[in-house]
Wavefront OBJ file of the C-alpha trace (Angstrom):
o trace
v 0.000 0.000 0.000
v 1.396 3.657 -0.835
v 2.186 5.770 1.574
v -0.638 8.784 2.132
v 1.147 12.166 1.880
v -0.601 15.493 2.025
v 1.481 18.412 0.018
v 0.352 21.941 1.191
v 1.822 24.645 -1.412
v 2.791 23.522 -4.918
v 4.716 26.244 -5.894
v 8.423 25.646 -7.256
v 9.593 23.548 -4.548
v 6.623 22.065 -3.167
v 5.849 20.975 -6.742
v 9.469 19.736 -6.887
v 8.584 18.111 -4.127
v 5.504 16.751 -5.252
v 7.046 15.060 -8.589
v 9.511 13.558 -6.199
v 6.601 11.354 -4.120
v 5.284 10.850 -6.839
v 7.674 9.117 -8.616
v 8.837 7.000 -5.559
v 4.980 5.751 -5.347
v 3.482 7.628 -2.811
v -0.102 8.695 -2.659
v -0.767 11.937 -3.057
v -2.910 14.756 -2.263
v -2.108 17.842 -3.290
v -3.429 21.539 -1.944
v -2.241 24.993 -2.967
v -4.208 28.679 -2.354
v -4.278 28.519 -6.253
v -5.824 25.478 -6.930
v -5.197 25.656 -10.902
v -1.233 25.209 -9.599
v -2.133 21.951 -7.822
v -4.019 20.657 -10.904
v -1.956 21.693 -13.510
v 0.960 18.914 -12.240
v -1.589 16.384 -12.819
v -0.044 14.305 -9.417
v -2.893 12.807 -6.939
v -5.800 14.606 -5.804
v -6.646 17.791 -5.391
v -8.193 19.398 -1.782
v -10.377 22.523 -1.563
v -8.588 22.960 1.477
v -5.949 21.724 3.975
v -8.469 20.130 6.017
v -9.772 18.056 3.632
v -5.939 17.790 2.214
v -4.446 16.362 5.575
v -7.279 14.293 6.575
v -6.636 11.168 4.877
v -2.337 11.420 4.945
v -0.278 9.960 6.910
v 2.038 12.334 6.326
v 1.502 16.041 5.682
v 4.600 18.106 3.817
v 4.399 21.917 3.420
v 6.377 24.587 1.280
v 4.982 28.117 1.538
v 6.549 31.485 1.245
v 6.263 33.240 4.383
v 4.468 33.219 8.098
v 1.192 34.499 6.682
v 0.824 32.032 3.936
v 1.956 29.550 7.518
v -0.633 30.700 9.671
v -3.287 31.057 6.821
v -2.406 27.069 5.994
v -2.192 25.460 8.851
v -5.008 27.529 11.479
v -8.636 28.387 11.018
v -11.743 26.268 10.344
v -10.182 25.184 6.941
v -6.956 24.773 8.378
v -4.615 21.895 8.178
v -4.577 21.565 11.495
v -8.451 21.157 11.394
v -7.987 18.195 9.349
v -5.274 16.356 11.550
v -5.348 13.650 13.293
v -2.127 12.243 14.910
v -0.084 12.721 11.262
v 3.714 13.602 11.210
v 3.634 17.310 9.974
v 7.245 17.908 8.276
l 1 2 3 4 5 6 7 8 9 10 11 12 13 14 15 16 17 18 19 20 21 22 23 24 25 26 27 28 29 30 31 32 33 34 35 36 37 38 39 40 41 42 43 44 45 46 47 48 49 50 51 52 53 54 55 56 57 58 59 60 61 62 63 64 65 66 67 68 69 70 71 72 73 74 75 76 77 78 79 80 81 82 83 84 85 86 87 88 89 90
């Protein structure tokens, strides 16, 4: 069975990143504030938020460019935070 990972920002390196997992047979599902940059690598499944993003993972794996874009991510109702539930956040 594939490892689960949730990837939160798929800008340059987190779509690096992404391509990576994918390649080494992971499951993945992807999340980005601009969703068309999540589907256009055409790599696992795409969230409408990092809840529902981190949810199912085992592992959840973020690249984003600053403390807002942090905070935004991981905290509010939507949050990725919401969504967990005892995963490794790296």
């Amino acid at each position: 069975m594939a490892t689960r990972i949730a990837v939160l920002g798929t800008g340059r390196m987190g779509s690096a990143l992404a391509r990576r997992l994918a390649g080494a047979g992971a499951e993945l599902t992807l999340w980005d504030r601009t969703a068309d940059r999540a589907t256009a690598l055409g790599l696992g499944r795409v969230a409408a938020s990092p809840a529902e993003a981190t949810r199912n993972a085992e592992f959840v794996m973020s690249s984003l460019t600053g403390p807002e874009a942090v905070r935004g991510t991981y905290l509010g109702p939507d949050g990725a935070l919401a969504g967990a539930n005892g995963q490794l956040f790296i």
